[in-house]
C-alpha positions in Angstrom: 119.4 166.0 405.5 121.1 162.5 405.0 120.1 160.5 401.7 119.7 157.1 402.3 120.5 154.5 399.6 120.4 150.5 399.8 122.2 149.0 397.5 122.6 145.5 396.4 124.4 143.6 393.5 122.8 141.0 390.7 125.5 138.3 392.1 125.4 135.8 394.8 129.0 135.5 395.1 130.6 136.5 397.9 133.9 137.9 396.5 131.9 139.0 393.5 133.2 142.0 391.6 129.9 143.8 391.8 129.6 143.3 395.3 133.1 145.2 395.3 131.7 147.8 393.5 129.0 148.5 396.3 131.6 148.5 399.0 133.5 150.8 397.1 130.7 152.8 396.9 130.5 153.0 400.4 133.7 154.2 400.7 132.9 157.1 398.2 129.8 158.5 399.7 129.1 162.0 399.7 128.6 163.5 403.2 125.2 163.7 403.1 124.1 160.3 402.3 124.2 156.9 404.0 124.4 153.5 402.2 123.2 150.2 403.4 123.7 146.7 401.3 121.6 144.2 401.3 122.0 140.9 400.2 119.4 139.0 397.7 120.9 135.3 399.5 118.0 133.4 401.2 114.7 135.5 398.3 113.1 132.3 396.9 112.2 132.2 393.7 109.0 134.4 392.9 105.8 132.1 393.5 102.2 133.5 393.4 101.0 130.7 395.5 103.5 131.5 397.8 102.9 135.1 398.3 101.1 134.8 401.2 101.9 135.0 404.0 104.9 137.1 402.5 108.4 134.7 403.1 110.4 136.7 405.7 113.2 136.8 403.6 111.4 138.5 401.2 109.6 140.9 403.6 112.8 142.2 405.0 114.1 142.8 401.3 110.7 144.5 400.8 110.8 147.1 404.4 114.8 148.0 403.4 114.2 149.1 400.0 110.9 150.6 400.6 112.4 152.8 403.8 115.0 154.0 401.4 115.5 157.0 399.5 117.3 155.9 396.5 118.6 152.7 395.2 122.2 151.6 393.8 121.9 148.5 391.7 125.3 146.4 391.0 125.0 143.9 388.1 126.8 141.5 386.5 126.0 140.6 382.8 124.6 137.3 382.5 124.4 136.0 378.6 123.6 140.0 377.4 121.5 140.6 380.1 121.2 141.1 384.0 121.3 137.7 386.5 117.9 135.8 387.4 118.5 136.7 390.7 118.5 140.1 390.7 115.1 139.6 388.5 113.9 137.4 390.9 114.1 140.7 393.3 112.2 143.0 391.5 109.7 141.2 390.8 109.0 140.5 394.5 109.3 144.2 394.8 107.3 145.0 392.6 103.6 143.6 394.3 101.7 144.9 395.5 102.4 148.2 396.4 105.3 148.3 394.1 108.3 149.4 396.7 110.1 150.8 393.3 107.9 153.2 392.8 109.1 156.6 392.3 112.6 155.5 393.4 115.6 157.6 392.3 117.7 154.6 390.9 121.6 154.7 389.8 123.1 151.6 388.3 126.6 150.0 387.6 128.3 146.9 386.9 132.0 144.9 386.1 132.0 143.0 383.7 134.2 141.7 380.6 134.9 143.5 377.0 131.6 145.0 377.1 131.7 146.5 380.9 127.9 145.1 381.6 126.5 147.7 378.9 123.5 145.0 377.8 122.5 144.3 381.2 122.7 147.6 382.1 120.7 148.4 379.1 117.9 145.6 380.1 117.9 146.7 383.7 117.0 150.4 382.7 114.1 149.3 380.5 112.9 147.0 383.9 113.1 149.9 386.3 110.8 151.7 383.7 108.3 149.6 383.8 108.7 149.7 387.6 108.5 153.1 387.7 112.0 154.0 389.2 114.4 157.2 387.8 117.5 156.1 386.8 120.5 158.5 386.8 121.7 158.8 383.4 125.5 160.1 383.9 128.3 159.1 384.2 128.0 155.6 383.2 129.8 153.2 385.1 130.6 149.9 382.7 133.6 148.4 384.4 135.1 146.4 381.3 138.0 144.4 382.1 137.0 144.1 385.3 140.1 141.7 386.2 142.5 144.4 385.7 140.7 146.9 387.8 139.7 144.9 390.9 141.1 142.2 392.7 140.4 138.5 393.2 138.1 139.3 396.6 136.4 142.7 394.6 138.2 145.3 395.8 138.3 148.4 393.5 142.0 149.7 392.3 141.6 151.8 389.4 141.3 155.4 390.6 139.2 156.1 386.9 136.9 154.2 387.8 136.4 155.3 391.5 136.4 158.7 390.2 133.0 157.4 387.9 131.3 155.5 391.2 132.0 159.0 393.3 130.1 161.1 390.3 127.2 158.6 389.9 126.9 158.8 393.7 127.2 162.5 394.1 124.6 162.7 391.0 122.3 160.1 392.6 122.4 161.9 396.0 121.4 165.0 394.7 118.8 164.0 392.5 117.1 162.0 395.5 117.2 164.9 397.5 115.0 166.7 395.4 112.4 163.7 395.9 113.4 163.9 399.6 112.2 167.9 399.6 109.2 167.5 398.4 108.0 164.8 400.6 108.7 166.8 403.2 107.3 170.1 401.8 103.9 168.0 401.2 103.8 167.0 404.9 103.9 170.3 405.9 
């Protein structure tokens, strides 16, 4: 059984560091799991009068994470918290149905002195209240993250590809519990 995660990072920039992270991540996947990024370019800004008809942008978001079986969230910290943008997500997600819901979550970040710890911190308490099950261990706060990745995100400090590869291997097998029982219940 292959776990499939989408990922996508709380930054817009192409070379970001967080993006980096989640193509690092990619790179250390266990076997049994698939990973697909997405990119939050092109969601508008969260309008109930524009909810309907659903913007296509935000429909594909919407069918991507909904289709997945666990989630890999990348964030910057933005003035002790998590980006707009990455807000601006979830809370298209979470409509009606909420596409979070129930959804094995693991999250990490780059960041400066403090490695992303507040946003981090703000994003767990979000995906509470949105119902999702974030992995607890090991925490991946990428402080210093000048010294650890390069100017277009690429990941060079073996420690801390050694973190992403545990939070991945503890995300996968967490989700595949979720994954076993669907399948038992169809049964």
């Amino acid at each position: 059984m292959t776990i499939h995660i989408v990922a996508f990072a709380g930054s817009l920039r192409k070379d970001s560091k967080n993006r980096g992270l989640l193509r690092a991540a990619a790179e250390l996947l266990p076997g049994n799991a698939s990973l697909e990024i997405l990119d939050l370019e092109g969601i508008p800004l969260f309008n109930e009068d524009k909810e309907k008809p659903t913007p296509l942008a935000v429909e594909a978001f919407r069918q991507r994470v909904a289709a997945a079986d666990a989630l890999l969230i990348a964030t910057p910290e933005y003035n002790h918290s998590f980006p707009g943008v990455l807000k601006n997500a979830l809370d298209w997600g979470s409509r009606s149905p909420n596409i979070f819901d129930g959804k094995p979550l693991a999250i990490l970040g780059a960041g400066g002195q403090f490695g992303t710890t507040r946003a981090q911190y703000h994003l767990r308490q979000v995906a509470t209240a949105l119902n999702m099950f974030a992995i607890n261990v090991p925490q991946v706060l990428v402080f210093r993250s000048s010294e650890k990745l390069d100017a277009q995100g690429n990941l060079l400090d073996e420690e801390t590809r050694k973190l992403v590869a545990g939070l991945l291997d503890n995300l996968v097998k967490f989700a595949g519990h979720f994954v076993k029982e669907e399948a038992l219940a169809q049964v």
